[in-house]
GUTI-859204 format. One record per residue (C-alpha): x, y, z. Coordinates in nm, 3 decimals. Layout:
<rs>
((X; Y; Z))
...
</rs>
This chain:
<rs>
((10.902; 13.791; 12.564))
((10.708; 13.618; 12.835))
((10.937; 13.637; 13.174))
((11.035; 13.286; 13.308))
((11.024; 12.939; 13.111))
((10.660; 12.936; 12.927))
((10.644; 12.528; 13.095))
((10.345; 12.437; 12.864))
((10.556; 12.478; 12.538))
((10.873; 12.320; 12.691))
((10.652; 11.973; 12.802))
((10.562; 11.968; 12.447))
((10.885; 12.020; 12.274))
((11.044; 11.789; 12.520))
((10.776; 11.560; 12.442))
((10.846; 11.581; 12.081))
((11.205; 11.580; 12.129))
((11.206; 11.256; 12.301))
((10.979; 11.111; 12.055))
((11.199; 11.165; 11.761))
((11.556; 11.068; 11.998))
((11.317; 10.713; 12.051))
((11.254; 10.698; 11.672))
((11.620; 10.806; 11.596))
((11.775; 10.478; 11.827))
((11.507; 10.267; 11.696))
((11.603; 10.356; 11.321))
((11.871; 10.110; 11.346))
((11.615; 9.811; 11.367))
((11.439; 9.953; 11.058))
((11.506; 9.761; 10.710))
((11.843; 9.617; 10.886))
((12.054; 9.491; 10.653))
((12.252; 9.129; 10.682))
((12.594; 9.308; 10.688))
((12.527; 9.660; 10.865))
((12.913; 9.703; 10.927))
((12.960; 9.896; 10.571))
((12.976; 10.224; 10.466))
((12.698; 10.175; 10.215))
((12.455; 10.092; 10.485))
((12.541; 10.331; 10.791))
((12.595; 10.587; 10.556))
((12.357; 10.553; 10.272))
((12.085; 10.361; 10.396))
((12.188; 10.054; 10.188))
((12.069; 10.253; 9.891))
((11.708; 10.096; 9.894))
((11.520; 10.431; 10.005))
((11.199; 10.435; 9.756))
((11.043; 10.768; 9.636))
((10.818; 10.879; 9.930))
((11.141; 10.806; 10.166))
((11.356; 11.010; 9.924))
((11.149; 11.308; 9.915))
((11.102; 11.313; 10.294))
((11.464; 11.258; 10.333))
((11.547; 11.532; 10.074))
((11.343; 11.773; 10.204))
((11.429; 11.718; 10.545))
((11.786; 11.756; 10.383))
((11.725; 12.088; 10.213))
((11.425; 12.231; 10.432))
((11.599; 12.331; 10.769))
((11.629; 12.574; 11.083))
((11.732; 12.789; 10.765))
((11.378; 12.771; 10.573))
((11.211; 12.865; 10.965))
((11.440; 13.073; 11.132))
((11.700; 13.244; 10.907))
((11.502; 13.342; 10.601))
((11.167; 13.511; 10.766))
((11.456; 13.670; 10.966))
((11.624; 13.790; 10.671))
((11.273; 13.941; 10.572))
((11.221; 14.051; 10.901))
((11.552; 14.237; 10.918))
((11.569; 14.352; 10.536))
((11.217; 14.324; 10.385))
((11.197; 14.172; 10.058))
((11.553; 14.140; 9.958))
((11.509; 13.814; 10.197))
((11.267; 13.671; 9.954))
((11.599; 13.511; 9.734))
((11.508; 13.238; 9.904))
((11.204; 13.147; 9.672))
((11.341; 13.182; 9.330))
((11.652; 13.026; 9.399))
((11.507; 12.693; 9.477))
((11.264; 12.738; 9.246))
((11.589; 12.734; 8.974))
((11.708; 12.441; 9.119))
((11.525; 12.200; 9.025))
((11.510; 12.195; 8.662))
((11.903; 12.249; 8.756))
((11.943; 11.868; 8.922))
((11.683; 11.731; 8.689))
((11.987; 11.740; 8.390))
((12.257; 11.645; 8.643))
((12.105; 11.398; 8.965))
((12.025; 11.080; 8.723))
((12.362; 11.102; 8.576))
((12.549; 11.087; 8.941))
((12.315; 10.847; 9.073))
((12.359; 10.571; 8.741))
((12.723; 10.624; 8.763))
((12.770; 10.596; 9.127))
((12.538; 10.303; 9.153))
((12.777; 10.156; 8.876))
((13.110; 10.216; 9.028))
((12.998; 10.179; 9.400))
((13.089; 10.577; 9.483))
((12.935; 10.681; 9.770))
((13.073; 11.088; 9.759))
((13.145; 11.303; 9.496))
((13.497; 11.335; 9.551))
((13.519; 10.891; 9.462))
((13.342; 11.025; 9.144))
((13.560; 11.306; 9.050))
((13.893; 11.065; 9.142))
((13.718; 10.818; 8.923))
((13.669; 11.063; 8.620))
((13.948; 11.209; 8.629))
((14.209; 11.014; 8.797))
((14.384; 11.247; 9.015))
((14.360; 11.198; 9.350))
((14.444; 11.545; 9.427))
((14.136; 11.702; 9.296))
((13.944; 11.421; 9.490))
((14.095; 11.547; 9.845))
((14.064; 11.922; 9.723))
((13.634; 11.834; 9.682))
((13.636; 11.642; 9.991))
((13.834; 11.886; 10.213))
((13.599; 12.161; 10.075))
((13.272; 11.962; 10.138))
((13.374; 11.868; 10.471))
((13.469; 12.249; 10.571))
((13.126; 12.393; 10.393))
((12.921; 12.188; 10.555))
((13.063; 12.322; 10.919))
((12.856; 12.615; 10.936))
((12.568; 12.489; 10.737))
((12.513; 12.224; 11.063))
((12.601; 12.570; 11.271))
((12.303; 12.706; 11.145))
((12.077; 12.406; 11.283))
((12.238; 12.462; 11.585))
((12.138; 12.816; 11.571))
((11.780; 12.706; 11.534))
((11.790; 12.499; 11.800))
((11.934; 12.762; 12.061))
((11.677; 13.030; 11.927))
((11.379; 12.825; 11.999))
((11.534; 12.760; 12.361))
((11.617; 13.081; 12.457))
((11.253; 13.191; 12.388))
((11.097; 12.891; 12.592))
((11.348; 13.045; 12.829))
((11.554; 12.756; 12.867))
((11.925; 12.828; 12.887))
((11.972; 13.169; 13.079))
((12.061; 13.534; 13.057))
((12.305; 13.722; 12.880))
((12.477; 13.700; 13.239))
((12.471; 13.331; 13.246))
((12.798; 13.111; 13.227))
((12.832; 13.018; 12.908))
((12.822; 12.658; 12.983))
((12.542; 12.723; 13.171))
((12.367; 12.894; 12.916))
((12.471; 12.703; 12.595))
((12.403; 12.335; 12.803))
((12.069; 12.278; 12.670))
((12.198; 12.324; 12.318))
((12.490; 12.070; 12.386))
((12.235; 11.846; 12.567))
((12.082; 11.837; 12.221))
((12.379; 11.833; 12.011))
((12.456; 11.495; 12.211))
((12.145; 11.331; 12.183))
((12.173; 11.386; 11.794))
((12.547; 11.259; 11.782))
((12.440; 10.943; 11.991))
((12.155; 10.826; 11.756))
((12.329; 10.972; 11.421))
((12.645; 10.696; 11.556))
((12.394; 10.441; 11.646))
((12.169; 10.427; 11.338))
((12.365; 10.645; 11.063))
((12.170; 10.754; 10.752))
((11.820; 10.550; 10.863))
((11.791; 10.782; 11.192))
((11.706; 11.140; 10.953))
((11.526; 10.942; 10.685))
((11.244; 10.764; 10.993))
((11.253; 11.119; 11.181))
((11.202; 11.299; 10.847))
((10.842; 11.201; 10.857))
((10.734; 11.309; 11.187))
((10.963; 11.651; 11.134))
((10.776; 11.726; 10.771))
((10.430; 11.627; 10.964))
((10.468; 11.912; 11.253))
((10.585; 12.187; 10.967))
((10.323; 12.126; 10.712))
((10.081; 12.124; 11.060))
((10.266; 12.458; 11.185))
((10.230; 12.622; 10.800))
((9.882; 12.551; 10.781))
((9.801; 12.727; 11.100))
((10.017; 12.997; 11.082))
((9.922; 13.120; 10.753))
((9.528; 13.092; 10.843))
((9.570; 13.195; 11.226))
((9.822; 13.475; 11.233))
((9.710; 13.701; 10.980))
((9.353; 13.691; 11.105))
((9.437; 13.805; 11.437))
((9.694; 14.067; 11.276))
((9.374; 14.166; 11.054))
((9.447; 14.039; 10.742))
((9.765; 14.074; 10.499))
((9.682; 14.410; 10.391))
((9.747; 14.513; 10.733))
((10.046; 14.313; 10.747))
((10.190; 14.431; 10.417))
((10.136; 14.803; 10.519))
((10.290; 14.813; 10.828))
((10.603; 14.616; 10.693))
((10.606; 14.843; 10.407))
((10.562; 15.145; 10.639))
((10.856; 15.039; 10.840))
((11.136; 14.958; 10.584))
((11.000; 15.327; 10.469))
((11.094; 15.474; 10.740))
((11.367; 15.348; 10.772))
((11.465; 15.455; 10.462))
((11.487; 15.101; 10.272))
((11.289; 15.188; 9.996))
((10.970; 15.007; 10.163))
((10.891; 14.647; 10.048))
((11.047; 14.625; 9.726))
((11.435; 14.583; 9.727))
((11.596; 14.908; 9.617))
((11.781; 14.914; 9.256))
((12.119; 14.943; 9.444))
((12.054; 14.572; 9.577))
((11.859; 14.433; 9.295))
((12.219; 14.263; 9.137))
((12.279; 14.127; 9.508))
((11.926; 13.960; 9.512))
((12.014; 13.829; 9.138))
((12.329; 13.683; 9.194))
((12.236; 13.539; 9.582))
((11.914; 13.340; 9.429))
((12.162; 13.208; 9.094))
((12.421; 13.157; 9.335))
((12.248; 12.962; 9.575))
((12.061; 12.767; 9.299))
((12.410; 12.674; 9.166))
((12.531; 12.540; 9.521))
((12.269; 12.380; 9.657))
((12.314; 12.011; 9.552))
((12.677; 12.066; 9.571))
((12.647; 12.018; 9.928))
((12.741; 11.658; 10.000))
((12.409; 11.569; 10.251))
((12.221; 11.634; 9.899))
((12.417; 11.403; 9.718))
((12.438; 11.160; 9.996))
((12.018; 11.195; 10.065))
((12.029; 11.106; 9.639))
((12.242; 10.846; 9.639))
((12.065; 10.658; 9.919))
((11.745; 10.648; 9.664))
((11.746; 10.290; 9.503))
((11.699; 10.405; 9.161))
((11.745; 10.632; 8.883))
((11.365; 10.667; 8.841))
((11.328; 10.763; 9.204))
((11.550; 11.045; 9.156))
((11.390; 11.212; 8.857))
((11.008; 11.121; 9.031))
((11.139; 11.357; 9.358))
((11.287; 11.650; 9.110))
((10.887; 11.656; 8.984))
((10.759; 11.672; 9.284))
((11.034; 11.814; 9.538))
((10.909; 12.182; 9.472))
((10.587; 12.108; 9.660))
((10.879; 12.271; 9.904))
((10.890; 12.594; 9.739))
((10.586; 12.719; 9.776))
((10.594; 12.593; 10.178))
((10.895; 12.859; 10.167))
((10.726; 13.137; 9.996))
((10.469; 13.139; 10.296))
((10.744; 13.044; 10.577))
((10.911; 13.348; 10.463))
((10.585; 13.552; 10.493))
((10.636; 13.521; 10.863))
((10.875; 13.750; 10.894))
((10.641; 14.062; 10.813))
((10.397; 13.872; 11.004))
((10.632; 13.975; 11.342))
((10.708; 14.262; 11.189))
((10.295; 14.331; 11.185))
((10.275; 14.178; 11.529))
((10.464; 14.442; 11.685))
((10.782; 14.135; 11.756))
((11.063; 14.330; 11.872))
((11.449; 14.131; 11.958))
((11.774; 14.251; 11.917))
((11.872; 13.907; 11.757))
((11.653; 13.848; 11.448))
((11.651; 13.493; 11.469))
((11.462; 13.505; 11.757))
((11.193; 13.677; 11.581))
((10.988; 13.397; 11.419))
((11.023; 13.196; 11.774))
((10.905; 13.461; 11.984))
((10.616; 13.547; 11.689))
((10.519; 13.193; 11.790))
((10.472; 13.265; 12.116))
((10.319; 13.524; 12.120))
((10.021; 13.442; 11.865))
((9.984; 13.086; 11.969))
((9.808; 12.940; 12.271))
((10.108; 12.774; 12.474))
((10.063; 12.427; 12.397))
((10.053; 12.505; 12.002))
((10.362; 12.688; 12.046))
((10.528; 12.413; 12.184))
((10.453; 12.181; 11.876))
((10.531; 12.476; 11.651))
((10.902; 12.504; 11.866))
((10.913; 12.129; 11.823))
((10.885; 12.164; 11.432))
((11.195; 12.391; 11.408))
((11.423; 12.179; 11.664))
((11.312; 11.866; 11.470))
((11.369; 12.082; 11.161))
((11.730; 12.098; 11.294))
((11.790; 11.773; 11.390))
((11.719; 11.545; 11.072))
((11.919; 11.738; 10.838))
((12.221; 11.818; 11.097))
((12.234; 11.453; 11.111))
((12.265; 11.434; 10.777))
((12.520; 11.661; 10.717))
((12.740; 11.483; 10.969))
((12.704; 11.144; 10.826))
((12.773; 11.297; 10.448))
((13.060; 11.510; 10.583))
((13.211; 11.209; 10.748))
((13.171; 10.931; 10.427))
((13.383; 11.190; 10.268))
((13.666; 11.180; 10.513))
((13.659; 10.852; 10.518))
((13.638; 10.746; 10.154))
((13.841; 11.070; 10.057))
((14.101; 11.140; 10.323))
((14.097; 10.789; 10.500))
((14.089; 10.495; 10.231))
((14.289; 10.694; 9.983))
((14.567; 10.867; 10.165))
((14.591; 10.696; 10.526))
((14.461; 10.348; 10.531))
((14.408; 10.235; 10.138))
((14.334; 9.807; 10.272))
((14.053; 9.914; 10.509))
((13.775; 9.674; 10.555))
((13.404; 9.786; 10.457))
((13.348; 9.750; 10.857))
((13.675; 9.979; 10.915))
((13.548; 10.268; 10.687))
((13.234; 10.271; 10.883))
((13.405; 10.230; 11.234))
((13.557; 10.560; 11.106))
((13.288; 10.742; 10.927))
((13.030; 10.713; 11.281))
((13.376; 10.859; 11.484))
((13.417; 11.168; 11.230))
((13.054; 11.287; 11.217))
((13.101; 11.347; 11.625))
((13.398; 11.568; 11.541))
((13.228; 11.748; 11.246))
((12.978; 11.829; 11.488))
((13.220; 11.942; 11.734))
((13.329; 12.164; 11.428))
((12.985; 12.311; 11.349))
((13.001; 12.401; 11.766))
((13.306; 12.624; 11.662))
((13.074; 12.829; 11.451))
((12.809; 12.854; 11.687))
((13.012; 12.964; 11.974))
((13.239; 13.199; 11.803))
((13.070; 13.369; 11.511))
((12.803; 13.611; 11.455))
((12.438; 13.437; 11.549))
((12.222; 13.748; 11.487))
((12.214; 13.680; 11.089))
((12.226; 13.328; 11.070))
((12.161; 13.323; 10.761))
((12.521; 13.410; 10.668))
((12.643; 13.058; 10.767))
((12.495; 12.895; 10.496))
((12.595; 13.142; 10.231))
((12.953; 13.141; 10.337))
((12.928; 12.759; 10.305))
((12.784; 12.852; 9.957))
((13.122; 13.048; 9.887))
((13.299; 12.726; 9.926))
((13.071; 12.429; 9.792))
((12.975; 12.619; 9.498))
((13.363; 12.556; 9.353))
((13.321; 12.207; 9.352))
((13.034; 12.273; 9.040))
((13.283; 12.246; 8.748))
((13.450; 11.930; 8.835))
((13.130; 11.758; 8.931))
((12.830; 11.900; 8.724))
((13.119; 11.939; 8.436))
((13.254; 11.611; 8.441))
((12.910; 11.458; 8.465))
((12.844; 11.547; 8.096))
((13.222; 11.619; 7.948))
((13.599; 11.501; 8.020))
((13.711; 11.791; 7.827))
((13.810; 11.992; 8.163))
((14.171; 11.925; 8.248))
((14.225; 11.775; 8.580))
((14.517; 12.016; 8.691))
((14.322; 12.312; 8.526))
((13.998; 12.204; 8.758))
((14.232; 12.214; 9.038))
((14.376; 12.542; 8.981))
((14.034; 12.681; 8.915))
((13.917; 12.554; 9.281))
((14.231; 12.702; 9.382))
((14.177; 13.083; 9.269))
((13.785; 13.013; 9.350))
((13.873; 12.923; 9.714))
((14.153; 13.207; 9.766))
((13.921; 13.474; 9.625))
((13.583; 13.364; 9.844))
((13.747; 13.310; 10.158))
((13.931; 13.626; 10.138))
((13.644; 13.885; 10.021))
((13.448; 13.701; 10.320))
((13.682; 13.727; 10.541))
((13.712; 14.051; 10.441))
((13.349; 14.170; 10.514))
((13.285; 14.351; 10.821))
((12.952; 14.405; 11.028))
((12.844; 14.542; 11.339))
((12.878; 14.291; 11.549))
((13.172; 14.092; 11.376))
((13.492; 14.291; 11.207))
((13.549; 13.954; 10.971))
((13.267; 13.719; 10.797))
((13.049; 13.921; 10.855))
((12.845; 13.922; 10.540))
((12.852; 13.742; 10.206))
((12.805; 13.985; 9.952))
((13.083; 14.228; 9.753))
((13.166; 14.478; 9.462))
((13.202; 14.263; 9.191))
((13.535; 14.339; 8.998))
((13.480; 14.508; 8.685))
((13.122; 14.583; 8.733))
((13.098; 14.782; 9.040))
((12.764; 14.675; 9.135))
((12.764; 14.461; 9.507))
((12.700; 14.070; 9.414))
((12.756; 13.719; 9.621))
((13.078; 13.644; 9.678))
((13.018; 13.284; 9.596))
((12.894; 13.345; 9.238))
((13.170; 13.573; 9.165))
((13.470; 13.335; 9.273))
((13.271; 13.025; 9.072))
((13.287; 13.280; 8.745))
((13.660; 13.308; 8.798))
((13.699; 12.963; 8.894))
((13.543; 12.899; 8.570))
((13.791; 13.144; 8.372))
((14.085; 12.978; 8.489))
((13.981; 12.601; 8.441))
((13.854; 12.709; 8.086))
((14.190; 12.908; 8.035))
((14.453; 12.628; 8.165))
((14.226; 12.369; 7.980))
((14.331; 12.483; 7.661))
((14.653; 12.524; 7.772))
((14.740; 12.211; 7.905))
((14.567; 12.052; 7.609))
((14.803; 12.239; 7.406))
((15.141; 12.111; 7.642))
((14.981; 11.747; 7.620))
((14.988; 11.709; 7.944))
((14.897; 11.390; 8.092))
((14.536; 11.374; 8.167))
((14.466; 11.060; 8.394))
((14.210; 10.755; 8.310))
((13.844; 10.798; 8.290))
((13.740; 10.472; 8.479))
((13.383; 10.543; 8.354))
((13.221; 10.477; 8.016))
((12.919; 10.662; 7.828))
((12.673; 10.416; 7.941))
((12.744; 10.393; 8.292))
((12.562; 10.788; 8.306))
((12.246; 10.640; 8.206))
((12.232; 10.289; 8.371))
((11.924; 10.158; 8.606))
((11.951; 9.970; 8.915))
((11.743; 9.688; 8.696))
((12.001; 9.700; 8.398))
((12.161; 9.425; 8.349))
((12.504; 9.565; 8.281))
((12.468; 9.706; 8.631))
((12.759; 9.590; 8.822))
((12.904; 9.762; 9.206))
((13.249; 9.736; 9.158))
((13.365; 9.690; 9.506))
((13.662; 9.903; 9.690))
((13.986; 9.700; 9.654))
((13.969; 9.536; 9.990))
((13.616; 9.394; 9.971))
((13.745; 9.257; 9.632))
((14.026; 9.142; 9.779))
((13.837; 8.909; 10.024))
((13.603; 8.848; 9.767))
((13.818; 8.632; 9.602))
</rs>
């Protein structure tokens, strides 16, 4: 690490940085809508994004400060066993292709604008709507930690921020300085800010990618050099060299499934797929979103690549940073820093903004204020994606940083019990509403506590993701395992409550509102009871 602040990389980061806050304030000028005051336009863009906006949104959504920083550092800590990575989002998207036209037709019909309104909508109970709402809103918490993470990682290489010995305001204020720039234009502009900046952010990393895989490994002397001297060190260090050993091989298994299962559970996917303006624009972007994959595969490459080039930190998240800064001429270094903090910033913004539409629509309108006005809900929405952000600081500041990569599957364990009452009701009301519940319920219980119940080094609880699995002895995610017993237990009581007759709430949707176009004619936004009201 190069002593003092490297000023050449921090002019162009700051550079950057103050190009995108520009763009981010400007955003709010940008297809401006005659009634902005609404929670369909702060917080889904009006729903008129087209499919070149979607799949930069998306992919700023789903390509993050965990695709640059905590996956080559998962390689660069563990060797191969990081690579889950790549098959898991390759999964995905034949995954969404079955399930994302369905949610978008039906929530374009019935004006939802979260999951949980769709869920409450399907299967009339309210209390499985706050149970997907509080669990999308906590899950998302250290999934915006993690682009924090990013962010402070890049800084503390520039040298920006200070020692160990530093005050901690001292040495966390050029995070916070960043965390408020993104809460002021993410309140100012809501869901427009992330889909504008998307563009410039995707730019730099396609720009970064393309040198670093050309640059790096001819300087390191090609990959066979860099492949042999990764594979020499996970050797020696007894790890079986570059090919996961069989003892891990069921953790790799179930952390790709796992994560493949979760990852549009997260409510900034749905809320980056409901902003799209039609039901063709969402199956277009599952074609062609996996032009993402492969930009993994060789962002994950990098972390043998500072394993090659001799990188050593005792906080692997620094690694791919400090690779960059030591391989690139200063100024590049700075644009390849500005990639990953820009990489941060568009989809931190729009887990905030998804995080808050649920509180409001989920927590607000149906338990506190049930009359609020369209301009109300939004008033609301901008106020709660400052304090999820506050939340996501909580992570930051008093978990484990050095594997980052554990904040987003421990927001896996959580999101991923939402799949049976959202991909299941999209295709079947068979599932019993207090039987879903229940099944969240065990799901929940069990994940939290085998996390919490996972010690590492550095951290005596949360401190890793993975478990035996009952019954099969073999160490698996924690996620996957609590969504098969989730699973169990909704299947189980379903039958059960069938059986008892209980009552099973209205199904305010119909079969043809899952296959509905914005251009059908049938297509109707029923509006929340108070627009109606004034409507009239």
């Amino acid at each position: 690490m190069k002593d003092g602040v490297n000023g050449v990389a921090l002019g162009v980061f700051i550079f950057f940085f103050l190009a995108v806050t520009a763009i981010g304030f400007l955003a709010a000028r940008w297809r401006k809508a005659e009634n902005e005051h609404s929670l369909d336009e702060w917080g889904l863009g009006g729903r008129s994004f087209g499919t070149w906006i979607t799949w930069f949104l998306l992919g700023g959504d789903l390509y993050t400060a965990y695709t640059f920083v905590a996956v080559p550092a998962a390689i660069y800590a563990a060797g191969a066993a990081g690579f889950f990575a790549v098959p898991y989002t390759i999964l995905v998207y034949p995954l969404i292709f079955t399930f994302l036209p369905r949610l978008w037709s039906v929530s374009h019909k019935h004006g939802y604008v979260t999951t949980s309104d769709f869920v409450r909508g399907r299967f009339g109970s309210r209390g499985l709507s706050l149970a997907v709402a509080l669990t999308g809103i906590l899950a998302t918490m250290p999934y915006i930690a993690l682009q924090l993470v990013g962010i402070q990682a890049v800084l503390d290489v520039m040298g920006v921020g200070g020692s160990d010995g530093t005050n901690w305001f001292l040495k966390d204020l050029p995070l916070l300085i960043a965390f408020g720039v993104l809460a002021a234009y993410t309140y100012s502009s809501g869901l427009r800010a992330p889909a504008l900046i998307a563009f410039v952010k995707d730019a730099l990393i396609y720009i970064v990618i393309a040198v670093a895989i050309i640059y790096i490994p001819i300087k390191l002397g090609g990959f066979d050099d860099i492949f042999a001297k990764a594979g020499d060190k996970f050797t020696a260090a007894g790890a079986g060299g570059l090919v996961p050993a069989p003892a891990g091989q069921w953790t790799y298994a179930t952390l790709a499934l796992g994560s493949a299962l979760a990852l549009f559970m997260y409510p900034h996917s749905i809320t980056a797929t409901l902003s799209s303006k039609s039901r063709d624009v969402i199956r277009r972007n599952t074609t062609i979103l996996p032009l993402y994959s492969l930009m993994l595969g060789l962002l994950a490459l990098l972390g043998f690549m500072a394993i090659a080039a001799g990188v050593k930190v005792t906080n692997g998240q620094l690694a791919i940073p400090q690779l960059f800064e030591n391989m690139f001429p200063d100024w590049f270094a700075g644009v390849a820093f500005a990639a990953i903090g820009i990489g941060a910033l568009v989809p931190a913004a729009i887990m905030s903004i998804a995080a808050a539409n649920l509180f409001t629509r989920n927590i607000y309108r149906d338990f506190i204020k049930p009359d609020a006005t369209p301009k109300q809900e939004a008033q609301v929405s901008k106020l709660v994606s400052l304090l999820v952000k506050v939340g996501a600081l909580v992570f930051v500041l008093t978990m484990d940083k050095t594997v980052a990569i554990n904040f987003q599957l421990l927001g896996g364990i959580w999101i991923l019990q939402t799949f049976p009452s959202l991909v299941g009701g999209l295709f079947t009301r068979w599932f019993h509403r207090w039987a879903l519940l229940a099944g969240w319920a065990v799901g929940m219980v069990y994940g939290t506590a085998a996390a919490y119940g996972v010690a590492s080094p550095t951290q005596k609880h949360f401190g890793g993701s993975s478990k035996e699995i009952p019954g099969i002895g073999e160490i698996g995610y924690i996620g996957l395992t609590s969504f098969v017993l989730n699973v169990v237990v909704t299947v189980v009581l379903t039958f059960a409550l069938k059986a008892l007759k209980a009552p099973e709430g209205i199904d305010q949707t119909s079969p043809e509102d899952y296959t509905a176009d914005a251009g059908d004619p049938e297509v109707e936004v029923e509006l929340p009871p108070a627009v109606a009201g004034s409507a009239h």
